[in-house]
C-alpha positions as CSV (number, residue, x, y, z in Angstrom):
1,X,157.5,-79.7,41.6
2,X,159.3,-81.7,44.3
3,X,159.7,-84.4,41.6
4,X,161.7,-82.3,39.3
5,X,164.1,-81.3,42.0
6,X,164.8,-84.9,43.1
7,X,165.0,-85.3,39.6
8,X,167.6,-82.7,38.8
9,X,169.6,-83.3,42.2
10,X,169.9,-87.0,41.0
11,X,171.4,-86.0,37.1
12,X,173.5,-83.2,38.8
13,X,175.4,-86.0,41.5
14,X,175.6,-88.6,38.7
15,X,177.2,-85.7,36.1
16,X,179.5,-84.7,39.1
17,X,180.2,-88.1,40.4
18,X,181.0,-89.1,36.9
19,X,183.2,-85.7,36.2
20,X,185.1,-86.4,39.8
21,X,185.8,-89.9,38.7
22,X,187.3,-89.0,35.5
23,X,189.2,-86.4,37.1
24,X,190.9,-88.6,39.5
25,X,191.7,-91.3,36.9
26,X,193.5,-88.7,35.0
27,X,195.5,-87.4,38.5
28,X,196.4,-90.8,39.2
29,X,197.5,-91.9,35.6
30,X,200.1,-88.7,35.3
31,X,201.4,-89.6,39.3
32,X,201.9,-93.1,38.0
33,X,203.5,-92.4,34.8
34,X,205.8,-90.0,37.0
35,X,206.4,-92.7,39.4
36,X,207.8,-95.1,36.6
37,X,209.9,-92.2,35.0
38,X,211.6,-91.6,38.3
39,X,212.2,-95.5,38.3
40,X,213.6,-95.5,35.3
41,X,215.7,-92.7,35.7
42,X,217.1,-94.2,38.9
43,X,217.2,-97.6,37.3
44,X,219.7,-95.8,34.2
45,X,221.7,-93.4,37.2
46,X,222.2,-96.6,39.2
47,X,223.6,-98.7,35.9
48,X,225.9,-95.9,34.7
49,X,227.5,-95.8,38.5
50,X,228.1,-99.7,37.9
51,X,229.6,-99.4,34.8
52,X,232.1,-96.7,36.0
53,X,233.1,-98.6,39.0
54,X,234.0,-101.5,37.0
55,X,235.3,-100.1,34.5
56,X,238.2,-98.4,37.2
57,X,238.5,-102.1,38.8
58,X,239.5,-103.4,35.0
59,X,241.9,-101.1,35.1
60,X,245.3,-101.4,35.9
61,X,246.5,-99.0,38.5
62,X,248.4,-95.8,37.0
63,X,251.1,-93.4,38.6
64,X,250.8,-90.1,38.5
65,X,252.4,-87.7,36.2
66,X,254.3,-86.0,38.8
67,X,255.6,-89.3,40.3
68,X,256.7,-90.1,37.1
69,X,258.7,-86.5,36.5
70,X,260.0,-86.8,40.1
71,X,262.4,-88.9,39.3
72,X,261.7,-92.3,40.7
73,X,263.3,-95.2,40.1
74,X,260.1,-96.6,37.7
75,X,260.1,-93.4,36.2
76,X,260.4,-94.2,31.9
77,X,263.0,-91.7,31.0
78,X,263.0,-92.7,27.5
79,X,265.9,-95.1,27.4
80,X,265.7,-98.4,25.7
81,X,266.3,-101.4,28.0
């Protein structure tokens, strides 16, 4: 009798041993797999910023619209020079 309960103690720890291992394989795959989308997505966010910044230092400067209708001196009003 006290063999068969060793017995059964031992298959019930190796089947719950084996079922926590599994389990935590599975928790740590879909935290890393969320871990590398978050570094992608930060990787893509940061890239997009870059692009926009230089994209407004390859531009030339512009007035405004309503320096332009104010009546400055660089204002284009249309004449030909």
């Amino acid at each position: 009798m006290r063999r068969q309960i060793t017995i059964t103690l031992l298959v019930l720890g190796t089947v719950f041993g084996y079922a926590s291992g599994f389990s935590s394989l599975r928790c740590r795959a879909e935290a890393r797999r969320d871990a590398f989308q978050r570094h992608v997505a930060s990787l893509c966010v940061d890239a997009a910023r870059e692009a926009e910044r230089s994209e407004r230092a390859d531009r030339p400067p512009t007035r405004s619209a309503a320096a332009a209708r104010s009546g400055s001196p660089e204002a284009d009003t249309g004449a030909p020079r």
